[in-house]
Backbone as CSV, one residue per row, in Angstrom:
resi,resn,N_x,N_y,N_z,CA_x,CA_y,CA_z,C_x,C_y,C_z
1,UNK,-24.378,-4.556,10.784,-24.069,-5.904,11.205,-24.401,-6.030,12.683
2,UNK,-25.251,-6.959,13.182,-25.486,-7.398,14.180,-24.255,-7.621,15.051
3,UNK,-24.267,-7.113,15.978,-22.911,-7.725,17.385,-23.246,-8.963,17.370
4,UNK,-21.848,-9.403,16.969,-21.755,-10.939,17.755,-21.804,-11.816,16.578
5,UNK,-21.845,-11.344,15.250,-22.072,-11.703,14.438,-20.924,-12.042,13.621
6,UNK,-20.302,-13.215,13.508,-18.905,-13.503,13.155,-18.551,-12.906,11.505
7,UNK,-17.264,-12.760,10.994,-16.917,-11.622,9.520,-16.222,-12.586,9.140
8,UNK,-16.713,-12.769,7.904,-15.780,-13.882,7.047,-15.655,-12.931,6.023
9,UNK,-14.885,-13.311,5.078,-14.263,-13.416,4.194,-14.848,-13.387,2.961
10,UNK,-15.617,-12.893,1.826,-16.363,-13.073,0.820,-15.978,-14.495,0.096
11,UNK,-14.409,-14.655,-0.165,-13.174,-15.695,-0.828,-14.075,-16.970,0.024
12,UNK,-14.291,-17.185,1.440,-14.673,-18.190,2.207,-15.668,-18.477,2.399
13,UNK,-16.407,-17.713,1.456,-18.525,-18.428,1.524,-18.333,-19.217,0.152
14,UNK,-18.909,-20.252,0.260,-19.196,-20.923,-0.382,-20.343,-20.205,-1.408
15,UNK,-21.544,-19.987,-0.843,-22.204,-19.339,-1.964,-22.159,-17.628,-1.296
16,UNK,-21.152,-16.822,-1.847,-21.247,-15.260,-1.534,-22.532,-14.686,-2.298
17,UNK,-23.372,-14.773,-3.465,-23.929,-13.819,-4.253,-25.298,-14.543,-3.277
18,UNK,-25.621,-15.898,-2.940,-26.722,-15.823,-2.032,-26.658,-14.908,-1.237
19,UNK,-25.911,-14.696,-0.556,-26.059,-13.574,0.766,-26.038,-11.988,0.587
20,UNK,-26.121,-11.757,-0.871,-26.557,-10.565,-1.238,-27.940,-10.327,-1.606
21,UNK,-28.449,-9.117,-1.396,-29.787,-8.358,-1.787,-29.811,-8.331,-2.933
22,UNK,-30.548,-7.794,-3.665,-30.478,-7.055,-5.507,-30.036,-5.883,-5.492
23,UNK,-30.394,-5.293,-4.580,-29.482,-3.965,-4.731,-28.155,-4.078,-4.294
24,UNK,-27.667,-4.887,-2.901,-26.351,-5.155,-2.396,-25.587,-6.025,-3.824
25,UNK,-26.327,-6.469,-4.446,-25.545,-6.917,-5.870,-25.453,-6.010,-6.831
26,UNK,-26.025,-4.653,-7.067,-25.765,-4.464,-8.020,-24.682,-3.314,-7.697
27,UNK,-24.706,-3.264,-6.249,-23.890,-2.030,-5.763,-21.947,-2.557,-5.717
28,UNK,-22.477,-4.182,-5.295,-21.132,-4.868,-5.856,-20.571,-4.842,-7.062
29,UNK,-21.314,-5.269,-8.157,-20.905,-5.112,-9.086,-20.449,-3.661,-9.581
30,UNK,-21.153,-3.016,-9.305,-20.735,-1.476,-10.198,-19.639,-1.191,-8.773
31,UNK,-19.345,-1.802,-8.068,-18.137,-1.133,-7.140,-18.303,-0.249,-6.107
32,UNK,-19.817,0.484,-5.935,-20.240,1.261,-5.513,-20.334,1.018,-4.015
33,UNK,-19.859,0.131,-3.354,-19.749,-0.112,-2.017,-18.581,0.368,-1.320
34,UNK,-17.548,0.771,-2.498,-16.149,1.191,-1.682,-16.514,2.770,-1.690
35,UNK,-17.579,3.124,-1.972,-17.679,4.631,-1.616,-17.202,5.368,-0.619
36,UNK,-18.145,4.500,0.592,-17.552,4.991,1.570,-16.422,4.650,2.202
37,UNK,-15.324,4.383,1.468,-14.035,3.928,2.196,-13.436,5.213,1.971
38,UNK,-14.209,6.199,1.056,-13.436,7.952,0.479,-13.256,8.100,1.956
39,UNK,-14.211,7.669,2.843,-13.615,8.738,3.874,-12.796,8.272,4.831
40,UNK,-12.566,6.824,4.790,-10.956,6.808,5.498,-10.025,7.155,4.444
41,UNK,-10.019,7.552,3.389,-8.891,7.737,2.506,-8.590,9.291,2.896
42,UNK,-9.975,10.245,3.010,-10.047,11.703,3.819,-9.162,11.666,5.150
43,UNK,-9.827,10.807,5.989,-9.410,10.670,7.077,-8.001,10.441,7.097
44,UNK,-6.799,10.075,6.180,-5.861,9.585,6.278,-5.884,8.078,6.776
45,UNK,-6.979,7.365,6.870,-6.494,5.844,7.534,-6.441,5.106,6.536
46,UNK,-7.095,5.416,5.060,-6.552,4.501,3.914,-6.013,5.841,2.731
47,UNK,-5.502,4.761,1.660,-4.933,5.162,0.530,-5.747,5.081,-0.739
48,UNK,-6.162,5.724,-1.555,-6.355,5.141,-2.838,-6.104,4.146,-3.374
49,UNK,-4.350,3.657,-3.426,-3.661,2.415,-3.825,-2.998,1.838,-2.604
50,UNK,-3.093,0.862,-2.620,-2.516,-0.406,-1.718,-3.270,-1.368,-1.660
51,UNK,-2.626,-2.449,-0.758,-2.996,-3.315,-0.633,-4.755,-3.458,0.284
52,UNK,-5.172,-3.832,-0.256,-6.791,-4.215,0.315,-7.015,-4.450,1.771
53,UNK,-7.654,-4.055,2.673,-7.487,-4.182,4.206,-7.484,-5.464,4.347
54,UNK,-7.066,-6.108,5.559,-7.072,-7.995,6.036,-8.562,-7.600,6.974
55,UNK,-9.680,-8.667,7.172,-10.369,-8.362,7.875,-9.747,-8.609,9.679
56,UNK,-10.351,-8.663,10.428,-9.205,-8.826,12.260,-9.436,-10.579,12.338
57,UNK,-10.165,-11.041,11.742,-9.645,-12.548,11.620,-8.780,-13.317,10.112
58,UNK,-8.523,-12.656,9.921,-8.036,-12.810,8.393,-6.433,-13.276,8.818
59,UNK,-5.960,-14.038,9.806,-4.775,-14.605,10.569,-3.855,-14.666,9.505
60,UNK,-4.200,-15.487,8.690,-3.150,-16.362,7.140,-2.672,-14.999,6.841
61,UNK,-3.644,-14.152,6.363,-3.250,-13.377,5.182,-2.292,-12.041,6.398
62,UNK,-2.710,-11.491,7.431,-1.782,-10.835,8.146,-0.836,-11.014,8.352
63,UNK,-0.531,-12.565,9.084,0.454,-12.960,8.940,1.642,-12.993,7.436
64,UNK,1.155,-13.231,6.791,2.004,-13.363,5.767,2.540,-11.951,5.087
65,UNK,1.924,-10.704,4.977,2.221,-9.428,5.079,3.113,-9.013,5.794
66,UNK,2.694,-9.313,6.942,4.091,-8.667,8.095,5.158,-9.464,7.550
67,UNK,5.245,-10.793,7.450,6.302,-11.543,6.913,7.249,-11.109,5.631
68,UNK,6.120,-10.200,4.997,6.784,-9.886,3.654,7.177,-8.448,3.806
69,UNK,6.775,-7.959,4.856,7.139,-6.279,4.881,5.766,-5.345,4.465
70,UNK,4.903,-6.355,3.874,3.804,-5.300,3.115,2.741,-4.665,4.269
71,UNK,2.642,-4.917,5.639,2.005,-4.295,6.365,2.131,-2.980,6.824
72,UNK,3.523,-2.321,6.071,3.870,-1.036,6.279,2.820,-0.371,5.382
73,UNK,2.715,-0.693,4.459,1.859,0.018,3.449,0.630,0.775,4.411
74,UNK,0.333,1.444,4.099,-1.644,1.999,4.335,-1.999,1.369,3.073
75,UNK,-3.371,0.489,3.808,-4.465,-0.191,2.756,-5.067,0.972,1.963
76,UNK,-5.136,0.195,0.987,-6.071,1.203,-0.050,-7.640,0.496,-0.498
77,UNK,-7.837,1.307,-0.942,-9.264,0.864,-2.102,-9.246,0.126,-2.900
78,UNK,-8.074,0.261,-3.681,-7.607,-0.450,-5.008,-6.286,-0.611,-5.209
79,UNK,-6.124,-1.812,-5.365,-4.258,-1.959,-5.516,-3.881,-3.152,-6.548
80,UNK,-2.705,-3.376,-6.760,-2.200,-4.185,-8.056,-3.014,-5.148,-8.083
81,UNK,-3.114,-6.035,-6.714,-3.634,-7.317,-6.762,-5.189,-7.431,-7.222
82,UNK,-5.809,-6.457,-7.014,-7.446,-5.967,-7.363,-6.781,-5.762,-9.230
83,UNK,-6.408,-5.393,-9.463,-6.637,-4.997,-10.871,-6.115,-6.353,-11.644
84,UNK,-5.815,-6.789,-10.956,-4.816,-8.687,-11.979,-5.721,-9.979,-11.196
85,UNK,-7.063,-9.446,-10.630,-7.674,-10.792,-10.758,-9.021,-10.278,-9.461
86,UNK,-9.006,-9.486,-8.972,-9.782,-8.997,-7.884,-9.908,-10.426,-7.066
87,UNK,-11.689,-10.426,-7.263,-12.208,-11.885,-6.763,-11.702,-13.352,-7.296
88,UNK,-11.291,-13.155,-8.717,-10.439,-14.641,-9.601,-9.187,-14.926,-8.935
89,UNK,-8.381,-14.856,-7.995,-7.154,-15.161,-7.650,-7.163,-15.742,-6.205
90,UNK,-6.316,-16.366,-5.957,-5.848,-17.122,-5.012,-5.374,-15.936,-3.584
91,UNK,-5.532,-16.323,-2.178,-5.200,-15.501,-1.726,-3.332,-15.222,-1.861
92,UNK,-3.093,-16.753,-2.217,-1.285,-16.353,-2.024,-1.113,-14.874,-3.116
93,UNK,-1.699,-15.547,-4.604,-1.205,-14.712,-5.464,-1.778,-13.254,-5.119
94,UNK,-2.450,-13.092,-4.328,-2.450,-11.496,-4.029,-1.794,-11.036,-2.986
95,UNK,-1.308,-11.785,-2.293,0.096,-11.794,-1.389,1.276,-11.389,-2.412
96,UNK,1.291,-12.033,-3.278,2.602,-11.748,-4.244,2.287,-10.665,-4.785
97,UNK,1.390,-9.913,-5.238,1.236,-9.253,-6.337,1.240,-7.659,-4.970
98,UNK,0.621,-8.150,-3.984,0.810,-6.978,-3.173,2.491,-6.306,-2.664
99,UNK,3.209,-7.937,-2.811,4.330,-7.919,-2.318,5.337,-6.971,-4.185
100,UNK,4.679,-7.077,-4.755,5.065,-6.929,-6.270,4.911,-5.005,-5.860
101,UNK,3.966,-4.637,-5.478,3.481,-3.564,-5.128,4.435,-2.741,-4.551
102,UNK,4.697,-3.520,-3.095,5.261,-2.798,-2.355,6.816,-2.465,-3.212
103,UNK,7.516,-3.455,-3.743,8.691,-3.189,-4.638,8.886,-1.958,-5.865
104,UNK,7.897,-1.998,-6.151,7.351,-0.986,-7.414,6.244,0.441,-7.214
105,UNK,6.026,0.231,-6.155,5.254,1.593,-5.651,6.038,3.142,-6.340
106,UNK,5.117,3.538,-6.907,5.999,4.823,-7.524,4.384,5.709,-7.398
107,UNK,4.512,6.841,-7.801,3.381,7.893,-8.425,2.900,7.444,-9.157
108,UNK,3.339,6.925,-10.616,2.928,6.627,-12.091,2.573,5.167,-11.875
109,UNK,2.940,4.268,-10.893,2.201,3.102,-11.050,0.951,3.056,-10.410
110,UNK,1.172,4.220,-9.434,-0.431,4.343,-8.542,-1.235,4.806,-10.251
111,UNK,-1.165,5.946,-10.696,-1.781,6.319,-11.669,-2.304,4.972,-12.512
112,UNK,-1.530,3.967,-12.752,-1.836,3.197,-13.643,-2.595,2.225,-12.834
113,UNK,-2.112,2.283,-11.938,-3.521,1.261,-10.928,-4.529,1.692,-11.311
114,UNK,-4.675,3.072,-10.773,-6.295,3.900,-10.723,-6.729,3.651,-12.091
115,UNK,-6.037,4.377,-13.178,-7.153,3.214,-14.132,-6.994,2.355,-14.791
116,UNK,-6.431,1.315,-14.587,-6.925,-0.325,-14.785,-8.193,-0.604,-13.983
117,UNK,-8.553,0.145,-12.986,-9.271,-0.457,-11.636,-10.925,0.214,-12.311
118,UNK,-10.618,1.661,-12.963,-11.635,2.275,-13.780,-12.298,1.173,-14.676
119,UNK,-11.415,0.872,-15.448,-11.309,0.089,-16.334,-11.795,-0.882,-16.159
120,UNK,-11.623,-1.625,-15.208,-12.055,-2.828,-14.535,-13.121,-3.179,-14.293
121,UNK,-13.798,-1.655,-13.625,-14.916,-1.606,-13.018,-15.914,-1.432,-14.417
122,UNK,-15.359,-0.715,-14.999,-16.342,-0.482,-16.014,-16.685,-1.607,-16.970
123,UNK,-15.728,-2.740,-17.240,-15.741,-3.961,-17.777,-16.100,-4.864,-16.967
124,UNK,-16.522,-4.698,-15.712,-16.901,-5.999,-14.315,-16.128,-6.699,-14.649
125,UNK,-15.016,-6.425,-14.719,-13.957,-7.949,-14.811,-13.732,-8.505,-13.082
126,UNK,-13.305,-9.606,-13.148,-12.914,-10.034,-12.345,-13.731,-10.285,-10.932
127,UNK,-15.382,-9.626,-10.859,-16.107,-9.868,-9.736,-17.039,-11.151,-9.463
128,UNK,-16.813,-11.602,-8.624,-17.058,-13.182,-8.651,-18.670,-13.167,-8.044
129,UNK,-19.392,-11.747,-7.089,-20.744,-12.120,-6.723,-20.609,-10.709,-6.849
């Protein structure tokens, strides 16, 4: 990405799949772009499960995390709200569903995240570009 170059939001383009390549689409679709997030998950700066990072202008949605407590979490790769609608949902309802998260966080629900999210991926449910 070019400096200086403002970061939106995929949810906030009007047309997101224009602004992909053929390969940057097909790497979306098969999921294959969160690859390299393995290595903040190595690194300790993300999780497998949690809530999805806010981008540093993403104001609404930070805000409303800290509000709910869910900014304690470490972001993950994949979390409740990704597996019950990924790209199909509203940002509130993945506010809730993250907030659903943080209440219910156990071992065995991470497990069941991880594969619904398999699952997911392997069915392209829910990817909007």
């Amino acid at each position: 990405m070019k400096v200086g170059t403002p970061q939106l939001a995929t949810d906030k383009l009007t047309d997101a799949a224009s602004h992909l390549t053929p390969v940057g689409g097909m790497l979306r679709k098969l999921s294959l772009d969160e690859i390299p997030q393995l290595w903040s998950v190595i690194k300790g700066d993300m999780s497998l499960v949690g809530p999805r990072p806010a981008l540093f202008n993403q104001h609404e949605l930070i805000a409303a995390r800290k509000a709910r407590g869910i900014d304690v979490l470490r972001p993950g790769i994949t979390g409740w709200a990704q597996v019950n609608g990924r790209d199909d949902i509203p940002e509130w309802r993945k506010i809730e569903l993250d907030e659903q998260y943080l209440k219910q966080r156990s071992f065995w629900f991470d497990v069941k995240i991880l594969w619904l999210t398999v699952w997911r991926v392997i069915r392209r449910d829910g990817v909007a570009h």
